[in-house]
Backbone bond lengths (Angstrom), bond angles and torsions (degrees), N, CA, C in turn:
res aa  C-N    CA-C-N  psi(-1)  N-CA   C-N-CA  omega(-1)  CA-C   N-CA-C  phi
1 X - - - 1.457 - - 1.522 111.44 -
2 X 1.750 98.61 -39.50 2.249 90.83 -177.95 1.618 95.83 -49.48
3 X 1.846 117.71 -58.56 1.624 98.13 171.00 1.216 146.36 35.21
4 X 1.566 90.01 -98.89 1.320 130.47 -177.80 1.201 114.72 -74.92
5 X 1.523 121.98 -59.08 1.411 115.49 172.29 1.841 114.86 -50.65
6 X 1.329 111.75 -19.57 1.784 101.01 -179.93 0.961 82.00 -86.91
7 X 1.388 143.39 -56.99 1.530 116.22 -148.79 1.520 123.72 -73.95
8 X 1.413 104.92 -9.32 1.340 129.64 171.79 1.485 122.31 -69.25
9 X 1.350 99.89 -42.89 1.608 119.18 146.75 1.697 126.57 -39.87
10 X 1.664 106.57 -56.53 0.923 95.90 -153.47 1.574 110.93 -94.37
11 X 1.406 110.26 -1.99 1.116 122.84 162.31 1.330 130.13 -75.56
12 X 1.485 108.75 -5.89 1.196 116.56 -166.85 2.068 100.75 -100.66
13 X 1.253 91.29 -29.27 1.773 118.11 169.51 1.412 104.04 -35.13
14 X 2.229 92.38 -68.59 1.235 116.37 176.63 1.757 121.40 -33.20
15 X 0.955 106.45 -67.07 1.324 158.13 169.54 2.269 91.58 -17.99
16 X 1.283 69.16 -61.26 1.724 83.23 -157.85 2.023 104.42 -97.17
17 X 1.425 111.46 3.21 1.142 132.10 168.74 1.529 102.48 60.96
18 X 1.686 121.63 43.04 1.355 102.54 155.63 1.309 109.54 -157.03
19 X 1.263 133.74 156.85 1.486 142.51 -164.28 1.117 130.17 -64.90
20 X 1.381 127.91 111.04 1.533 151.59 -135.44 2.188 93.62 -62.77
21 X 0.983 124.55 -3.33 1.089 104.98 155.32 1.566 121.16 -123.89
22 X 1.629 100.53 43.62 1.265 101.91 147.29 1.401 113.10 -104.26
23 X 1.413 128.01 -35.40 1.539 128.78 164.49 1.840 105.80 -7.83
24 X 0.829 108.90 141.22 2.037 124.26 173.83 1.468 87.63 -146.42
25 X 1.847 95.02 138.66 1.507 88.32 164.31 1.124 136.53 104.72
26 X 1.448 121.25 -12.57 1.536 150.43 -131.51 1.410 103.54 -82.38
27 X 1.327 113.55 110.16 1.884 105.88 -170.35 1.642 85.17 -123.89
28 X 1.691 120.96 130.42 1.038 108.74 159.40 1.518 115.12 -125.43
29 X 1.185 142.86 136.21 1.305 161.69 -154.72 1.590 112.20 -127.34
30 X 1.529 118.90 129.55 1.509 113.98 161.99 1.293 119.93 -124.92
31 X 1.521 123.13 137.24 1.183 129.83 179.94 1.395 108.55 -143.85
32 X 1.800 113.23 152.76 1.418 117.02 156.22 1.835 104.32 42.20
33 X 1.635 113.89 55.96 1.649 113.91 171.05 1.456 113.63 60.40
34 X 1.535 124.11 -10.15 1.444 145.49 159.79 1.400 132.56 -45.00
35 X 1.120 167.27 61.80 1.300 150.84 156.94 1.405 110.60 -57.59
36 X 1.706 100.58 121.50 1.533 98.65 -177.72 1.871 91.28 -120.01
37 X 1.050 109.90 155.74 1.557 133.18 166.88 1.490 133.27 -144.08
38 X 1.298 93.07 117.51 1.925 109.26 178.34 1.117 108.90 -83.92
39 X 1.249 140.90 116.67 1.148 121.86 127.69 1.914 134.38 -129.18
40 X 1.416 132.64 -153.52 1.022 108.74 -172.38 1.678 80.82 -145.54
41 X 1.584 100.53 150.97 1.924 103.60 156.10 1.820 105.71 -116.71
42 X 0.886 105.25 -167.19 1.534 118.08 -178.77 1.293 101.59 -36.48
43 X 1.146 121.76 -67.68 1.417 104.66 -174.46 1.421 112.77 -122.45
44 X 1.172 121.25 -6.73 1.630 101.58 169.28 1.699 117.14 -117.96
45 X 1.843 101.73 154.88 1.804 86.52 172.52 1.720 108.35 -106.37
46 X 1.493 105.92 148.76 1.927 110.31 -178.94 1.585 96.11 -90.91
47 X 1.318 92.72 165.06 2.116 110.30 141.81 1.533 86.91 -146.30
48 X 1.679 83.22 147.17 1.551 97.99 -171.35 1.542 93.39 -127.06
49 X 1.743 135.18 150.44 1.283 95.38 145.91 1.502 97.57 -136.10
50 X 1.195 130.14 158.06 1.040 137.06 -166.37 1.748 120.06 -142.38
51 X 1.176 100.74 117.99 1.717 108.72 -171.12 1.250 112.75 -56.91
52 X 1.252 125.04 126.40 1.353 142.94 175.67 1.656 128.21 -40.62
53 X 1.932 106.55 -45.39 1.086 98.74 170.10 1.521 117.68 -89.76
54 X 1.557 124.91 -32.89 1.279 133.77 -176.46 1.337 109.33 -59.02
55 X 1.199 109.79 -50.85 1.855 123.23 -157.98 1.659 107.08 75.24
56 X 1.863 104.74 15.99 1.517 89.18 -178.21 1.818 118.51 -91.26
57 X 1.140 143.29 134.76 1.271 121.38 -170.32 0.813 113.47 -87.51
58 X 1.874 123.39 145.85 1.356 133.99 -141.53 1.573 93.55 -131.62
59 X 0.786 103.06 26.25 1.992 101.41 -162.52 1.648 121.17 152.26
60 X 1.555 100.68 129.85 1.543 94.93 -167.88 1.546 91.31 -174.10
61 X 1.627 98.90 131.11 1.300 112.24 -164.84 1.465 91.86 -116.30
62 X 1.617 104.90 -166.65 1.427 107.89 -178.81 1.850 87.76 -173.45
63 X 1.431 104.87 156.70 1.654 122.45 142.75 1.252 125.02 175.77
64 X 1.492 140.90 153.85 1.102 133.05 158.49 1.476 135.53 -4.67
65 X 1.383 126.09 107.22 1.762 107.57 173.90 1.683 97.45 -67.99
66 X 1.201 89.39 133.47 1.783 114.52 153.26 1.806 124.58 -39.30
67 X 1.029 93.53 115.25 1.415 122.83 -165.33 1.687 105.25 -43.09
68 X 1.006 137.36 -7.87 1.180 152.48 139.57 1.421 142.37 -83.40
69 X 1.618 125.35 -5.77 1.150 128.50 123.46 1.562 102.27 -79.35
70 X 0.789 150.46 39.10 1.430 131.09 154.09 1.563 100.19 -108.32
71 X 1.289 110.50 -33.25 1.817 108.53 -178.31 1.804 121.00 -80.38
72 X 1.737 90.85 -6.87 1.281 99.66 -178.29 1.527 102.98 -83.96
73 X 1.212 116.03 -19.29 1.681 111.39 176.46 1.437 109.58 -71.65
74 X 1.474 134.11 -41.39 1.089 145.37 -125.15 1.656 90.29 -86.36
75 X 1.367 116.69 154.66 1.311 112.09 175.35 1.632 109.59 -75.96
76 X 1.423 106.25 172.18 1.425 115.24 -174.58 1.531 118.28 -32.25
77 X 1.779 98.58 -65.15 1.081 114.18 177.56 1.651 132.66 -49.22
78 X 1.305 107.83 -29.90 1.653 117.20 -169.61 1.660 92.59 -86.10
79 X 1.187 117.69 -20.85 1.532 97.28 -171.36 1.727 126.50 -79.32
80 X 0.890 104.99 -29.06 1.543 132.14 164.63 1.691 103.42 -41.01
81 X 1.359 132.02 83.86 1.259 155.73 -151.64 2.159 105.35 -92.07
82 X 1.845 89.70 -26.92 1.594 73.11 -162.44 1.620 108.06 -113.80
């Protein structure tokens, strides 16, 4: 099963066109023949989901992280807006 869950990963990398150690975040979950995976890079968060026996992905979202995890990275100093 680890396997599957990397390759499930790395398709999901694929998927999202960038290299599996940019992924942050990495939640993977299985359901109903499903492998689904969250994760987020610098600035955006995925859902991926990807079928268990194929490894082909069947679904894969994308959007912006929220402008407030983005300030939560920022050092002390940069956050201070006013």
């Amino acid at each position: 099963m680890v396997d599957k869950r990397n390759m499930a990963i790395c398709a999901a990398a694929q998927e999202a066109g960038i290299l599996e150690q940019d992924m942050r975040n990495t939640l993977v979950s299985h359901q109903d023949g499903l492998i689904n995976i969250c994760f987020t890079t610098e600035w955006m968060m995925y859902e991926c989901y990807v079928d268990e026996e194929s490894l082909e992905v069947l679904g894969f979202d994308y959007r912006p992280l929220p402008v407030n995890m983005l300030l939560a990275e920022l050092p002390e100093s940069g956050q201070d807006a006013s």
